[in-house]
Each structure stands twice: as structure tokens, then as C-alpha cells.
C-alpha positions in Angstrom: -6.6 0.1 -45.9 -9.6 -0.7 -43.3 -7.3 0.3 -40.3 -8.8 2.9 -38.3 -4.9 3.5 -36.8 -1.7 1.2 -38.9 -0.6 -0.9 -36.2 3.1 -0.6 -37.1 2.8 3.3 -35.8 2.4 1.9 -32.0 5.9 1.0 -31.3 6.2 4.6 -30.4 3.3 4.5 -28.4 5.0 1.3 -26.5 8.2 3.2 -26.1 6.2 5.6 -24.0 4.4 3.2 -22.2 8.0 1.2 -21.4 9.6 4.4 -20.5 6.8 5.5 -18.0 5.6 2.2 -16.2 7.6 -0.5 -17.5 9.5 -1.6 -14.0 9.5 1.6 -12.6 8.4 3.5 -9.3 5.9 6.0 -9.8 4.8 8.8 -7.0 3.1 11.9 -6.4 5.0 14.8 -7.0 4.4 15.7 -3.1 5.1 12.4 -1.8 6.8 13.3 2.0 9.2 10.5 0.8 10.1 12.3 -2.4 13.8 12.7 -1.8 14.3 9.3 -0.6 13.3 8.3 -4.1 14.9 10.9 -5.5 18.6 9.6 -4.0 17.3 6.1 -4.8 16.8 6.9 -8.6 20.1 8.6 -8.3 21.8 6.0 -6.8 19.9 3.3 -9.6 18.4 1.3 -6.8 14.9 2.4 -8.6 13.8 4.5 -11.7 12.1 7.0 -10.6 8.9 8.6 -12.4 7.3 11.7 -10.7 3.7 12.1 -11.8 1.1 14.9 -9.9 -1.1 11.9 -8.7 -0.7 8.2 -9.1 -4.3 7.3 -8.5 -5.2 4.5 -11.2 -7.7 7.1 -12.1 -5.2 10.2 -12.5 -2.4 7.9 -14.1 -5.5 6.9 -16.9 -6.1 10.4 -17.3 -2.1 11.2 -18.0 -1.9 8.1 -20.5 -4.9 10.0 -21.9 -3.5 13.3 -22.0 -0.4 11.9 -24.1 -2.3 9.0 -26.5 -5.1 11.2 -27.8 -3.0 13.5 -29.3 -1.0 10.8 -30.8 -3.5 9.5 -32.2 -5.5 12.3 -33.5 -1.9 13.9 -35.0 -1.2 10.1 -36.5 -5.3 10.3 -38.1 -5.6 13.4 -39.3 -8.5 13.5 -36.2 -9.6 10.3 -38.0 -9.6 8.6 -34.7 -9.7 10.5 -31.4 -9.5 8.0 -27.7 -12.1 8.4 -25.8 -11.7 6.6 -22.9 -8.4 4.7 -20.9 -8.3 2.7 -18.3 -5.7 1.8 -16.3 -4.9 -1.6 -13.7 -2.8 -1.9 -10.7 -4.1 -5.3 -10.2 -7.3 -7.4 -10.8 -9.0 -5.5 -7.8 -7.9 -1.6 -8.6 -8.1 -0.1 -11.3 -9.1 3.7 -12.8 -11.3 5.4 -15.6 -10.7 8.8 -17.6 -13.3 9.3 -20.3 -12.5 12.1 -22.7 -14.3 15.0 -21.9 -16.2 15.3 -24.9 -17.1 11.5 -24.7 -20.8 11.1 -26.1 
């Protein structure tokens, strides 16, 4: 009651989120190193995830891309995300605003 999204329904989301960043090694899919990482992951010297772009902005708009549906199939399109943003350290970080954001 009050609770624009129950909080006990975001162990899933940090499942993803673990999965995908948590002590991983992320690259562009056309990386010239790619199957150096590739025999590396294979070899589980590093676990490899293989994203289009690994720009803090593109990686914001990939965590977009899979928590808005989440949370809009969770809400009953109660609550919709309208932004993310993503840090690599204090100094870098990205922006994806939804792309009907007011």
C-alpha cells in the first residue's frame, strides 16, 4: 500500500544487474580484441559480457531497455522509468532518458 513498485520484487532486478556487471568484463561487440576475450572467458580467467557499445551512455540505455519493461509488466504501466544513469567512476558517467520523457 503507498508503494509505487513492492521493493521485495527487485531481487530479480539485482539478479540482472549481478549477472551483467557484477565483476565482469564488458566490450563492444566489435572490439579487435574480441577473441582474446572470448578464449579468456572460455578459459575463466574473465566473464565475459558482449554488449553493442559500452559507452556509460549506451550501457544506461541497455539497463533501460531491460528495467522499463520490468517495471511497467510488474505495475500494470503504473510506473514506467524514465531516465538511468550509469557510473564508471566519480568522473564518467552516462544518461538515457526515455524517449517519451516529459
Amino acid at each position: 500500500m503507498g508503494f509505487g513498485v513492492d521493493f521485495g520484487d527487485f531481487s530479480e532486478l539485482k539478479t540482472w544487474f549481478d549477472q551483467w556487471f557484477d565483476h565482469t568484463t564488458l566490450i563492444n561487440a566489435d572490439d579487435p580484441e574480441r577473441a582474446l576475450f572470448e578464449t579468456l572467458h572460455a578459459r575463466k580467467i574473465i566473464d565475459l559480457r558482449i554488449l553493442p557499445n559500452v559507452s556509460m551512455e549506451r550501457t544506461a540505455e541497455f539497463v533501460f531497455q531491460y528495467v522499463d519493461p520490468w517495471i511497467r509488466g510488474r505495475t500494470d504501466q503504473r510506473v514506467v522509468v524514465l531516465e538511468v544513469e550509469c557510473r564508471e567512476n566519480n568522473k564518467n558517467a552516462g544518461r538515457y532518458l526515455a524517449p517519451d520523457h516529459p
